[in-house]
Each structure stands twice: as structure tokens, then as C-alpha cells.
C-alpha positions in Angstrom: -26.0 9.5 17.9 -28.6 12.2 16.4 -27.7 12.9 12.9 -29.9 15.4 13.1 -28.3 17.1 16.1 -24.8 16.4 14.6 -24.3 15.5 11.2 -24.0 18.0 8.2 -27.5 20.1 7.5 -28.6 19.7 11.4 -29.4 21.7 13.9 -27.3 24.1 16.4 -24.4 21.8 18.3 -23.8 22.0 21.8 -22.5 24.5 23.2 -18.4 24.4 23.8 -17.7 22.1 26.2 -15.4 22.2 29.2 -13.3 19.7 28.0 -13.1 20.7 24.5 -14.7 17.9 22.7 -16.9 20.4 20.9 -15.3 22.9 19.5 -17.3 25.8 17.5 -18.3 29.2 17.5 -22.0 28.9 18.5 -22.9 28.9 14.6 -25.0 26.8 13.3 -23.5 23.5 12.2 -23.4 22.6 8.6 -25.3 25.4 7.4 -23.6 29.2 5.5 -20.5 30.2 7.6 -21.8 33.0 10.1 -18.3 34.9 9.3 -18.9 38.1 7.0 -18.1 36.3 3.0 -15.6 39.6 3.2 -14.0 38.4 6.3 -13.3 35.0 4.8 -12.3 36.0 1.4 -9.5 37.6 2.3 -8.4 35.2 4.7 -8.7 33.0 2.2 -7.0 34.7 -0.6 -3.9 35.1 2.1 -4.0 31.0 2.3 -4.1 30.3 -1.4 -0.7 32.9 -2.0 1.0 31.6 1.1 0.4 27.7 -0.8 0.8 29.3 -3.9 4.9 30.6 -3.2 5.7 27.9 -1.0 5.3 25.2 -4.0 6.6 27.5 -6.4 9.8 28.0 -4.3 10.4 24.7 -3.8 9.9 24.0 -7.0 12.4 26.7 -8.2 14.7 25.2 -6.0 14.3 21.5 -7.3 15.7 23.1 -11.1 15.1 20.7 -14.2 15.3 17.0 -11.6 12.4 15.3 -13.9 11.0 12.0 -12.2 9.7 9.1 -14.0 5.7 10.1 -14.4 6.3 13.7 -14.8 8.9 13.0 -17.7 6.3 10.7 -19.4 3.4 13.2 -18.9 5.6 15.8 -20.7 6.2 13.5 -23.8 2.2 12.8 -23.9 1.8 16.4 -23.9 4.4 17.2 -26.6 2.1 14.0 -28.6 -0.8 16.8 -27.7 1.0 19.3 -29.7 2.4 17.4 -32.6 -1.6 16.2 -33.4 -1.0 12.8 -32.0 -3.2 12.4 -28.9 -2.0 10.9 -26.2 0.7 8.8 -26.8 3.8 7.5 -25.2 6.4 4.5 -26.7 5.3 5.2 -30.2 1.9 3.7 -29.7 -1.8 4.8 -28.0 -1.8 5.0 -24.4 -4.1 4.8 -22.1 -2.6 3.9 -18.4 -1.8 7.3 -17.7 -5.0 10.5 -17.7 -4.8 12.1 -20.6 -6.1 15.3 -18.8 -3.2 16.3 -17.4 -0.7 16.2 -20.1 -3.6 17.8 -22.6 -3.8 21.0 -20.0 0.3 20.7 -19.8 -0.1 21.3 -23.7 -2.9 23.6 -23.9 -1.2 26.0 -21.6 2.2 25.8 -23.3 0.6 27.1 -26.1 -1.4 29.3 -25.2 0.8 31.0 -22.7 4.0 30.8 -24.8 5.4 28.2 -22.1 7.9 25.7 -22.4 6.3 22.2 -21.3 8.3 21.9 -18.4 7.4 25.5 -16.8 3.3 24.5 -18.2 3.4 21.5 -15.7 5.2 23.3 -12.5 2.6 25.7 -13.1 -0.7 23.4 -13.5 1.2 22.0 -9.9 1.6 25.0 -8.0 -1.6 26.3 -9.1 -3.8 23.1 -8.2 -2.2 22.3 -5.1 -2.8 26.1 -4.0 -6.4 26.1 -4.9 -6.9 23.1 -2.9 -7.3 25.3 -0.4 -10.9 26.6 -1.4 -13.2 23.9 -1.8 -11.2 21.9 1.4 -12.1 25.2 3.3 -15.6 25.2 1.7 -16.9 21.7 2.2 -14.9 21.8 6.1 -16.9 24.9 6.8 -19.8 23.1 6.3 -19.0 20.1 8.3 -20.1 19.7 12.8 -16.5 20.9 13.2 -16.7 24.5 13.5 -14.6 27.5 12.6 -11.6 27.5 14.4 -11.1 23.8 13.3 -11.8 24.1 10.1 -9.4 27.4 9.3 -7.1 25.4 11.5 -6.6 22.3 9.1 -7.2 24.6 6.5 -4.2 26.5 7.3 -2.4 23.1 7.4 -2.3 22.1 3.9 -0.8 25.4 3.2 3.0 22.9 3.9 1.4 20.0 4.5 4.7 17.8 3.4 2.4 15.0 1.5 1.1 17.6 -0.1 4.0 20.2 -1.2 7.1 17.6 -1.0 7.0 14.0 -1.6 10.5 13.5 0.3 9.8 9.5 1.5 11.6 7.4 -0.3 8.8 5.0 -0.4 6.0 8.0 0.4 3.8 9.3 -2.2 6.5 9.2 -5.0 9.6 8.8 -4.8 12.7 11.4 -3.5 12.0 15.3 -4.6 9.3 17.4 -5.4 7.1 15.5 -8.0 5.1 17.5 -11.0 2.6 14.4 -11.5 -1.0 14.2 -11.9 -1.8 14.4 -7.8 -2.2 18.0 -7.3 -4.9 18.4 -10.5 -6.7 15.2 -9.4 -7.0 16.3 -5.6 -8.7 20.2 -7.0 -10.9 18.9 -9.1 -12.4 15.9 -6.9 -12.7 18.2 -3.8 -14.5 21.3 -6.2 -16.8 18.1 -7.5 -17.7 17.0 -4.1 -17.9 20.9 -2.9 -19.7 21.8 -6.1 -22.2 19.0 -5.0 -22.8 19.6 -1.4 -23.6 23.5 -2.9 -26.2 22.0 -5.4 -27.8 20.2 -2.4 -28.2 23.6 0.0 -29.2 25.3 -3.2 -32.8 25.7 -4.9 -34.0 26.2 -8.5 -31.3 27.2 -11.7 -28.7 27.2 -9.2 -29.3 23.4 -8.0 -28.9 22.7 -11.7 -26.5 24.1 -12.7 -24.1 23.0 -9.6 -25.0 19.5 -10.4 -24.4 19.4 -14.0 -21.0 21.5 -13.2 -20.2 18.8 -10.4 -20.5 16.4 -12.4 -18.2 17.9 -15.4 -15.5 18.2 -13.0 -15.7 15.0 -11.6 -14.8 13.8 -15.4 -11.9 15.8 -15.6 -10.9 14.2 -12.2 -11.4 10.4 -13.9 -9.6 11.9 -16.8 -6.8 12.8 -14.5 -7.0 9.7 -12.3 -9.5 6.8 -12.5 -9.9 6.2 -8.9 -12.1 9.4 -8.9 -14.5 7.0 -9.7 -14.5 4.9 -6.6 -14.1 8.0 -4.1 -17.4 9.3 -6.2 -19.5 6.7 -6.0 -18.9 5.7 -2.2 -19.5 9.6 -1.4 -22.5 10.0 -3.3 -23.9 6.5 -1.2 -22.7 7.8 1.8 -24.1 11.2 1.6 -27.7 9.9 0.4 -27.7 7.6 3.9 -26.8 10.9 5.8 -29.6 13.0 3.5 -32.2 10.8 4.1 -31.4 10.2 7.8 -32.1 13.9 7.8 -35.7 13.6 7.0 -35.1 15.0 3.5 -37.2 14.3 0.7 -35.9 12.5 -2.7 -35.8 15.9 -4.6 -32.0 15.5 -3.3 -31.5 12.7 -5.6 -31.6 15.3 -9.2 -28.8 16.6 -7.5 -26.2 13.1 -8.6 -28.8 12.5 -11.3 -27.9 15.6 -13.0 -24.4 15.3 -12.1 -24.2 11.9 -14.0 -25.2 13.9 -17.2 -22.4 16.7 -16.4 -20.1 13.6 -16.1 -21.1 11.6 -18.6 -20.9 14.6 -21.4 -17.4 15.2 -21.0 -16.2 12.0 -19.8 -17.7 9.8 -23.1 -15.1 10.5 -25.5 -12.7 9.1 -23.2 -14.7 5.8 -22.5 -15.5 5.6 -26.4 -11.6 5.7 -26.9 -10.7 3.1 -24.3 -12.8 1.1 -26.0 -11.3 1.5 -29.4 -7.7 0.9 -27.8 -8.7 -2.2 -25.3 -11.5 -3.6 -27.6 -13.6 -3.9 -24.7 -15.6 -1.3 -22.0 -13.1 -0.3 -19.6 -12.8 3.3 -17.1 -9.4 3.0 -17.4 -6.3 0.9 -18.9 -4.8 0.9 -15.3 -6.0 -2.6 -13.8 -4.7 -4.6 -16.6 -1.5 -3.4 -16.1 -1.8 -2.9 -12.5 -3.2 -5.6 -11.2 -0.9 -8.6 -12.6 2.1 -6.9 -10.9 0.6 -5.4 -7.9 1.6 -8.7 -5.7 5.1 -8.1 -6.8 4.8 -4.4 -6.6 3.6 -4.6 -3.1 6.6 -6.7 -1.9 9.0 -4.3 -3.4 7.6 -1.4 -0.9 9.8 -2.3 1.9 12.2 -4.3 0.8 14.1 -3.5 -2.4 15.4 -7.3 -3.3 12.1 -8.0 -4.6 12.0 -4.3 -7.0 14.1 -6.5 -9.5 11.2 -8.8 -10.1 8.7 -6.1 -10.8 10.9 -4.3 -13.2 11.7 -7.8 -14.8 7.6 -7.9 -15.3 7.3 -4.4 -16.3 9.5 -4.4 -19.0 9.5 -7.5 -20.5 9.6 -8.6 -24.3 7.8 -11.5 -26.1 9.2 -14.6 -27.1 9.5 -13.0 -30.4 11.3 -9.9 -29.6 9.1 -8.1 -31.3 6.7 -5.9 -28.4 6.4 -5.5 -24.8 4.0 -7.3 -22.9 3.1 -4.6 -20.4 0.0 -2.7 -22.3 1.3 0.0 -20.0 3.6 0.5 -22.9 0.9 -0.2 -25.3 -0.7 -2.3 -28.1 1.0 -2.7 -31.0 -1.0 -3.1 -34.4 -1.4 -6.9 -35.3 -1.7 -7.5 -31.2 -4.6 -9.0 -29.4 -5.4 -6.4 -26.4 -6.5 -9.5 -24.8 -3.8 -11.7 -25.8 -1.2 -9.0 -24.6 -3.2 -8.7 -21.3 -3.3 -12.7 -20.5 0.5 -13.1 -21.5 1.4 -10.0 -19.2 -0.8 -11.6 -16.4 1.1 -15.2 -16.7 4.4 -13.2 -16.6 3.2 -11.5 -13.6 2.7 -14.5 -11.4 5.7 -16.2 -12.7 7.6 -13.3 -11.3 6.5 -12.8 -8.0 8.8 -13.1 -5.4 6.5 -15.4 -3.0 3.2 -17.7 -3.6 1.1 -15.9 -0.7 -2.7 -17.5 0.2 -5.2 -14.5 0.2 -5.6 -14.0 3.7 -1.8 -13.8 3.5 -2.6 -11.1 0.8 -4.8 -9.3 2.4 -2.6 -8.8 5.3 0.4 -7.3 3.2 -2.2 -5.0 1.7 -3.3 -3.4 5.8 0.5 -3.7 6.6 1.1 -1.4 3.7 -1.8 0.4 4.4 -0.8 1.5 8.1 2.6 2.4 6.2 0.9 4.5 4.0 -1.3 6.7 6.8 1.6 7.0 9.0 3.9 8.4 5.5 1.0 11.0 5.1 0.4 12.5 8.3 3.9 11.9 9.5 5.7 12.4 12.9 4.6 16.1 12.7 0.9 15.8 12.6 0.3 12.3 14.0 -0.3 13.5 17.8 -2.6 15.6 16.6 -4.4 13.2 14.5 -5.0 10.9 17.5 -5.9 13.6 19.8 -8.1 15.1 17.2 -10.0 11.4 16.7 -10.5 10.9 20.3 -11.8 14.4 20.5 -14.5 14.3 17.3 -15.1 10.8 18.5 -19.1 12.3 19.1 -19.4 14.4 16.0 -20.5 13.2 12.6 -17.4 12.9 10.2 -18.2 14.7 7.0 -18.9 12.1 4.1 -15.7 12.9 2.0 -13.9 11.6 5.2 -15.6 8.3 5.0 -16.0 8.0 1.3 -12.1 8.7 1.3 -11.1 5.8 4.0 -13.8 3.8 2.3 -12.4 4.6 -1.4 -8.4 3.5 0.1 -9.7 0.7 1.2 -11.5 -0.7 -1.8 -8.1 0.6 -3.9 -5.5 -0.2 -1.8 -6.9 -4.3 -2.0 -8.1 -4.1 -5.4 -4.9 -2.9 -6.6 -2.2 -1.5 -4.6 -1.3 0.2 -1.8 1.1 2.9 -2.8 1.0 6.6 -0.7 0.5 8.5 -3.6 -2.5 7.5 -4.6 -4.3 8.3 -1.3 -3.5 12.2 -0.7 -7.0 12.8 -1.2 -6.9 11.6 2.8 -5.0 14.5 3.6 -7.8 16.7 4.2 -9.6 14.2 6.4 -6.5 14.0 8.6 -5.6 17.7 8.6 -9.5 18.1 9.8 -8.2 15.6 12.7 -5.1 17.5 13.3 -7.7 20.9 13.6 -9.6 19.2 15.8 -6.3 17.9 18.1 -4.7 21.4 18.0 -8.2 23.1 19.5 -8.1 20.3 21.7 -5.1 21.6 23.5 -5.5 25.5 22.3 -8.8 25.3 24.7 -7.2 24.7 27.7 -5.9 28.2 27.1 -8.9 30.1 27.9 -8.6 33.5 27.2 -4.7 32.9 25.1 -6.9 30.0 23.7 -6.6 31.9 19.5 -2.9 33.0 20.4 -2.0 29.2 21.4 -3.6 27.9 18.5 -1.7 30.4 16.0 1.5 29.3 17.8 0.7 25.2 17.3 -0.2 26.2 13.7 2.8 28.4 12.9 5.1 25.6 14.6 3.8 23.2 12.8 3.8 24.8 9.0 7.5 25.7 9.8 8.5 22.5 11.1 7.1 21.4 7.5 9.0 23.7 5.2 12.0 22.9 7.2 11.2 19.1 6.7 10.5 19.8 2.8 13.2 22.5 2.7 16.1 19.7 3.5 15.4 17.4 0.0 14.7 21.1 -2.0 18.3 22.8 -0.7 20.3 19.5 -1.4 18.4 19.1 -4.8 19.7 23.3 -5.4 23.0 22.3 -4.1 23.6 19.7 -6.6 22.1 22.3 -9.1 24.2 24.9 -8.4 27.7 23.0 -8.0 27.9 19.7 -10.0 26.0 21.5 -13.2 27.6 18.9 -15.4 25.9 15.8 -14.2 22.7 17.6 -14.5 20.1 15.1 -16.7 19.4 18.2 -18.9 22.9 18.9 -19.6 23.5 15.1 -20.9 20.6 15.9 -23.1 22.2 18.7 -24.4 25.5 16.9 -25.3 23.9 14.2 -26.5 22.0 16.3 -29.1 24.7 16.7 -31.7 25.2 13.2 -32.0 21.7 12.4 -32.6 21.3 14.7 -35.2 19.3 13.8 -38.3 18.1 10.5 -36.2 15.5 11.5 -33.4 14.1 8.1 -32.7 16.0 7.2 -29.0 15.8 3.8 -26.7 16.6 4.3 -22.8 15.4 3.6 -19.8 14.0 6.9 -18.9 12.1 9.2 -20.5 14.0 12.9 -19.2 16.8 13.0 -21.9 14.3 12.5 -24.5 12.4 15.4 -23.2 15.9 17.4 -23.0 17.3 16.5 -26.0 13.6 16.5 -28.2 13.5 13.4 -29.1 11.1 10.8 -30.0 11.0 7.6 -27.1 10.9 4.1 -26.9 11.7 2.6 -23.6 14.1 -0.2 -23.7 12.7 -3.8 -22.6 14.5 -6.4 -20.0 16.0 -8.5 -22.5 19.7 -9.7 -23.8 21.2 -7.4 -25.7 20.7 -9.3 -28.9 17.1 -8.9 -28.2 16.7 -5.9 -27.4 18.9 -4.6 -30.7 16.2 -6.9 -32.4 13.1 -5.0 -30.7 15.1 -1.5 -31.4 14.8 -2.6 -34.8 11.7 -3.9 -35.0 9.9 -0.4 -33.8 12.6 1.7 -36.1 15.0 3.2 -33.1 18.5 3.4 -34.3 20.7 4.5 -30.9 20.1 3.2 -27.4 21.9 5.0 -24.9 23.5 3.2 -21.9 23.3 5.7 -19.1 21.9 6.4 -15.4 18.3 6.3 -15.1 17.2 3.0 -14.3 17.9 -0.6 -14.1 20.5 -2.4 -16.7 19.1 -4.6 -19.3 22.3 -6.6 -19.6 22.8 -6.6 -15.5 19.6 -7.4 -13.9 21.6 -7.2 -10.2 23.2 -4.2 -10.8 20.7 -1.3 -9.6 22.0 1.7 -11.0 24.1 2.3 -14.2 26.1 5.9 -13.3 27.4 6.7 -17.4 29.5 4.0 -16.9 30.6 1.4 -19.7 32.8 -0.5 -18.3 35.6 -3.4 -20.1 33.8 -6.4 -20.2 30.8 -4.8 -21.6 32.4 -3.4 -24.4 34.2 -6.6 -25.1 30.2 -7.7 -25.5 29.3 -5.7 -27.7 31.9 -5.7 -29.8 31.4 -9.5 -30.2 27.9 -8.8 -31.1 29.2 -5.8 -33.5 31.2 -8.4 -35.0 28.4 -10.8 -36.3 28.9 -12.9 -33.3 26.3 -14.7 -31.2 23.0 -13.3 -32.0 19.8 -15.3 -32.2 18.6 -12.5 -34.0 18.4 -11.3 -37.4 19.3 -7.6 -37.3 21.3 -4.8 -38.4 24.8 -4.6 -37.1 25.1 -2.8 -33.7 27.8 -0.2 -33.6 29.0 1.0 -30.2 30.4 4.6 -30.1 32.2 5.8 -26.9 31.5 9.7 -26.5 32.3 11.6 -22.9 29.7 14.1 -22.6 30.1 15.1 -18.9 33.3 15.1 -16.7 35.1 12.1 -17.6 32.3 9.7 -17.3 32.1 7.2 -20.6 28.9 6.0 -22.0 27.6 5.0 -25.2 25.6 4.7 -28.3 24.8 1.9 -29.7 23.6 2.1 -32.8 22.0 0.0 -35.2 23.6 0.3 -38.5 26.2 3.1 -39.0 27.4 4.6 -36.5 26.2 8.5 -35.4 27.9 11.8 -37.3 
């Protein structure tokens, strides 16, 4: 194949072919868009609101449901406010981007915003500007313009990309506020910001550069793997440029974006070293890594979850931290120490001894999973149609740097859906290409059949994302008492004076304001032990997560049931505790419908 007769910056492609294989507008490949700017503006601008009210509908009709990341990112945010930094457990943290839950803060303030409302905001509005540089760097790719406001118009309700419905998709069940919708907008208006600087000339070459590369930090700051999908571009684009017959003045263009990155992204590198005592791009691995053979078993079968959460929330010997630096490093730790430990833990855990070719083919087993959970039963005709079809057209680079970057990811550390939506794009531009495929055949109704495919197809989505979003407004609407943020509420009065709170997940602390520590897999003597240790005086026993005190029971509903309070009440009495701590006090309250829980409390009891 030519490169310069197909690939991005050459020449004039065929004309459109009888069978539809090349699909364009007789413009000139990879160069400006022949379309009036005031034609595609417009269009645009329709695209961007139609994104922009179907995620904030659905996310009106999810209501307060906070999932496990989002909840966390909230509490870093609220560390923002209170002058902390990011922190989360009480301690530095640096698994999780600090970018996201620093915008989540600045925007509360500034625009008088709860937390919660900041963050469904920073969502809608990223995932709808997707939109434009997607548009931007498709535009500018062999593929044409039908195809390229074809997939453009699918993200729109693309479900990876508006609801995360799988169970074992890109997050879990219901929409999710997490850092994927930020991280996607700012890599793609890096890349786009780049492939400007390279048609560009002069100041404006600069200045795109050195502004691609500031955005590119904020997409490490927001998640790490930025990184990876970077550099693989950037070495896949210079093959393509110098294929091209262009000269090296191309390479100031990731030169200068290296300064841009490196100017806002060294603070964060000088801080992970002060945390980790070492050079590091992220504290991600060191937790990942250890548990990612165990994690990976738990994606299809849920017997093996209990052995990762066993890992991930572990205590030491001593009762005294967790071993997970996901939770952080507490002063008088070894960062090292604590990541060795964790790493022994981790391969005690797992739930089979596997050789690494035996590895390796879990990872592209999961892998397979994870394309067919993004593109889905909806789009995945298409998507093969569309391959065959572009089979003799150049891909653009953020389509190989992307498969590339999963690869290198997904067996380096784990294979999990969500952290591959920046494919998405890549098989929407598929999808485009599948839909002209058949619109073609057409002739004359060849733009009516395509809107029809389109319009089908974005329906079927919201319908598909619409079923999760009315059942979650459902249960909003009639069982308002079980609602997390109403527990949070109830359980407000009896915290008062005492904000310092141990459970499994972080929601009710965001609902009822309090300070968090999550609670470890251990006894319950230990765990009173650790609460005491890090100064938290209630742990509440509740729904959320997995039991402490059950390891095989998966899901507490408020429930305390006899022979757990005939525990307690042993260990309330002095009895049995390897231990030395303050008494632990169990107090029944019943703050929705008739289902018990507790407080247990270290010392007196609550008001």
C-alpha cells in the first residue's frame, strides 16, 4: 500500500467505488474538510447538545446511586477543599488522578455547587465534548465525510460511553461519574491538538504543540495510561510522517509538546516521589499489579472476587495498617516494605498458580471480552463490515496507538473494560465505515438510508441505557427509604460530635460528612484494634460491600443478625481479644424501614 496515496496528509483517494470500499466525498484525504467551517459548526454544535442532554438525563434519572470510585473521588475532592491535597483513608494518596477530584472541587467552589452536582457536570460535559476533537482528528483521516459524521453521530449514545450497564463492562451496574469521560477529552484534544501543530506553520505550530502537550498532562493526571497511548501514537505517527517524504521539522512538533507536558505534569511526578520515595508516573502498578492475577480471575467468575477483596483489604500482622498502598502509607512505613508485603499477600491469594503462557491467555480471553462489552450486539455487525471494508485504507494513528496502548495495558496490568473506552472512537470509525457500506447500495436514497441506520442505532442505544436508568428512577422514586443518602441522613444524629467513620464504602461518609477510613478484612478484634489505632470511634455494619466477620457471605443488607450480636457482646464484655483496645460497644439503631444495623463503637457508646 501507498501511504502516500492513502494515509493521513496524502494525496486525493480514489474515486467511490462500485462496491463501496471507498467511501468519500471526492475531497482531498487528510487535508481541511472541504465542507463550509459554517456548515460544520453548526452540525457540530447540534451533536455536542444532543450528547450533552442525553447524559444529563440519564444522569437525572440515576438520583444520588454513588459507585465505589465516584464516591472516593468526591471525598478527595472535599480533601481539595479542606487544604489537604489529595487524600483518601486519612493518609496521601496517589492510586487515583488527582485531576479529577481537584476540577470536582474547583468547580464546586467556584460555581456554588454541591460536590455531587460538580462531578455529574465535569461528566456530562466531557463526555459531550468528546465529540469535537473525535470529529476533528476523523475528518482528517482516508475515511471521508459521510463516515466520519457517521461515527461521529455514534458516540452521541454510544452505551460504553453514556451508560456503563454490564455487569462486568466498563464499571460496574449504572451510570458511573468516574474519571473516564475527563480522561477520554483531554487525550483525544492532545492528540487533535497535535495533528493541528503538524498541518500548521510558524506561532501557530508552537503554540499547538506546547498546548498538546499541557493537556496530555492533565490526561496523565486524570489517568496514567495516557502515557502509554501517547508515546505509541507519537512513534506511530513519526513512521507515517516520514513515510510521507516529510522533513524532520515535524519532530519540534512532540519536542515542544514534551515541554507543554512536562511544565504541568512535574509537580505531580515531584510528589509521587515524595509519597513512594522512588520515581514513579503513577502509584497504580504497585497496587495493581500484585492483584491483577487474582483480579483477572474474578471477571467471569465471582467465586474467585473473595480472594481479591481478601488482598485488597488486608491488615498487617500487627493490626496496625493496610497493606494495599492503594489505601496509603502510613508514617513510620517503608513504601517499599508495604509494597513487597502486599505483593507476597497477593500471590498467596490467588486462586490458581498459572505458567505465563497460561497468563497470557487469560489476559486475550479477557481481552476479546472486553471489545465485544464495548461495541456490543448493536454495533458489532457494523464493526466487522466496516473492517472488511477499510481493509485498503490507512487506519488513522490514534486507532493503532489505541489497540497497541490495550494491548501493552491489558498484559501489563489488567484487562478491565473501562480502561479501554478510548477504543470507542476507533470502532465507531468502523461502524461509519460498515453503515456506508450498506447505505451505498442505495444509490440515490444512499444519505436517507444512512440517517435511518444511524437514527436506529442511537435509539436502540438509549433504549438499551434507558432500561438500567428507569429501574435505578424507579427505586428512586418508590423505596426512598433505602436510598444510601437517606441512611446517611439518619445516621447523622448519632454521629454527632464524632465525625471519624469505618465502613466498607465510602457513599454514607459523603452523605452524612464525615471523615473515612475504610474497614480492613480482619477479625473483629482486629479490626476494633486498627479502628483504634488510626482514631475512628464507630464502624457501621451495613450494605455496601463484603463482611469482615463473613468472608462467604457477599452482601450484608443492614442486617445484624443473633449470632453476631452474641459476638460482639462477648468481645464488649472483655472476652477473647488478642488485642489491647478500648471496649467496643454495640448500639442497635433502625434508621430505615425495619431493617437493624449497628454502631459499634469504641469506648462509650454514641449520644
Amino acid at each position: 500500500m501507498n501511504p502516500a496515496k492513502h494515509g493521513a496528509g496524502g494525496a486525493t483517494p480514489e474515486a467511490e467505488a462500485t462496491d463501496g470500499r471507498v467511501i468519500g466525498q471526492h475531497e482531498t484525504a487528510g487535508s481541511a474538510p472541504t465542507e463550509d467551517l459554517k456548515r460544520a459548526l453548526p452540525r457540530l454544535a447540534v451533536l455536542v447538545v444532543a450528547a450533552l442532554l442525553v447524559r444529563g438525563l440519564f444522569f437525572w434519572l440515576r438520583g444520588d446511586y454513588l459507585d465505589w470510585d465516584e464516591a472516593m473521588y468526591l471525598l478527595i475532592a472535599r480533601s481539595y477543599l479542606e487544604g489537604a491535597g489529595p487524600s483518601l483513608n486519612g493518609l496521601p494518596h496517589t492510586a487515583l488522578g488527582p485531576l479529577l477530584p481537584a476540577a470536582t472541587a474547583a468547580l464546586s467552589l467556584i460555581g456554588g455547587l454541591s460536590l455531587l452536582a460538580a462531578q455529574r457536570a465535569l461528566s456530562v460535559l466531557s463526555g459531550a465534548l468528546l465529540i469535537i476533537p473525535v470529529w476533528y482528528l476523523l475528518r482528517r483521516s482516508s475515511a471521508g465525510a459521510d463516515v466520519a459524521w457517521t461515527a461521529t453521530s455514534l458516540l452521541v449514545a454510544w452505551p460504553a460511553l453514556v451508560d456503563v450497564s454490564p455487569k462486568l463492562g466498563p464499571i460496574w451496574q449504572h451510570m458511573y461519574a468516574g474519571t473516564e469521560p475527563t480522561y477520554l477529552l483531554l487525550l483525544f484534544a492532545a492528540v487533535g491538538s497535535g495533528e493541528a501543530a503538524l498541518r500548521g506553520s510558524g506561532p501557530a505550530r508552537v503554540v499547538l504543540s506546547l498546548l498538546g502537550g499541557a493537556i496530555l498532562a492533565l490526561a496523565y493526571m486524570t489517568r496514567a495510561e495516557a502515557i502509554v497511548f501517547a508515546g505509541l501514537y507519537v512513534l506511530m505517527r513519526g513512521v507515517v510522517w516520514f513515510r510521507e517524504g516529510n522533513d524532520w521539522r515535524g519532530l519540534l512538533v512532540p519536542a515542544l509538546a514534551g515541554v507543554g507536558y512536562l511544565v504541568i505534569a512535574t509537580p505531580q511526578l515531584i510528589r509521587l516521589h515524595e509519597v513512594h520515595d522512588r520515581w514513579s508516573l503513577s502509584g497504580q502498578p504497585s497496587v495493581m499489579r500484585p492483584a491483577a492475577e487474582t483480579l483477572q480471575e474474578s471477571f467471569r467468575d465471582d467465586r474467585h472476587l473473595i480472594n481479591f477483596v481478601k488482598t485488597w483489604y488486608r491488615l498487617d500482622s500487627g493490626h496496625t495498617h493496610l497493606l494495599n498502598p492503594y489505601w496509603g502509607t502510613p508514617s513510620g512505613v517503608a513504601p517499599e516494605q508495604q509494597r513487597s508485603q502486599f505483593a507476597r499477600l497477593a500471590a498467596l491469594e490467588a486462586p490458581t498458580s498459572r505458567s505465563w503462557s497460561a497468563r497470557i491467555a487469560n489476559r486475550l480471553e479477557n481481552y476479546l471480552y472486553m471489545l465485544w462489552t464495548l461495541c456490543g450486539p448493536l454495533f458489532v455487525i457494523f464493526v466487522v463490515l466496516g473492517l472488511f471494508v477499510s481493509r485498503g485504507l490507512a487506519q488513522p494513528a490514534f486507532v493503532a496507538a489505541g489497540l497497541a496502548a490495550s494491548l501493552v495495558v491489558g498484559l501489563y496490568l489488567a484487562v478491565l473494560p473501562r480502561f479501554f473506552l478510548y477504543l470507542v472512537p476507533a470502532l465507531a470509525l468502523w461502524a461509519g465505515h460498515g453503515i456506508e457500506k450498506i447505505a451505498v447500495r442505495f444509490r440515490r436514497r444512499r444519505p436517507l438510508a444512512r440517517r435511518i441506520m444511524v437514527g436506529a442505532l442511537v435509539a436502540l442505544s438509549l433504549l438499551s441505557v434507558g432500561r438500567n436508568a428507569l429501574g435505578d428512577l424507579a427505586q428512586r422514586l418508590s423505596v426512598v427509604a433505602y436510598e444510601d443518602r437517606k441512611v446517611g441522613e439518619d445516621l447523622a444524629p448519632l454521629m454527632s460530635g464524632d465525625s471519624l467513620f469505618m465502613h466498607w464504602h465510602p457513599r454514607f461518609a459523603v452523605w452524612g460528612g464525615w471523615e473515612w477510613r475504610t474497614m480492613p478484612m480482619a477479625s473483629l478484634d482486629g479490626m476494633a484494634h486498627y479502628a483504634s489505632r488510626v482514631g475512628t470511634r464507630h464502624i457501621l455494619l451495613a450494605r455496601g460491600g463484603y463482611s469482615p466477620l463473613r468472608p462467604g457471605v457477599p452482601y450484608l443488607l443492614l442486617i445484624i443478625d443473633e449470632e453476631l450480636q452474641e459476638a460482639l457482646r462477648a468481645l464488649s464484655s472483655g472476652g477473647g481479644g488478642e488485642r489491647s483496645h478500648p471496649p467496643i460497644v454495640l448500639t442497635p439503631i433502625d434508621p430505615v424501614a425495619g431493617y437493624p444495623t449497628g454502631v459499634l463503637s469504641l469506648g462509650d457508646p454514641p449520644e
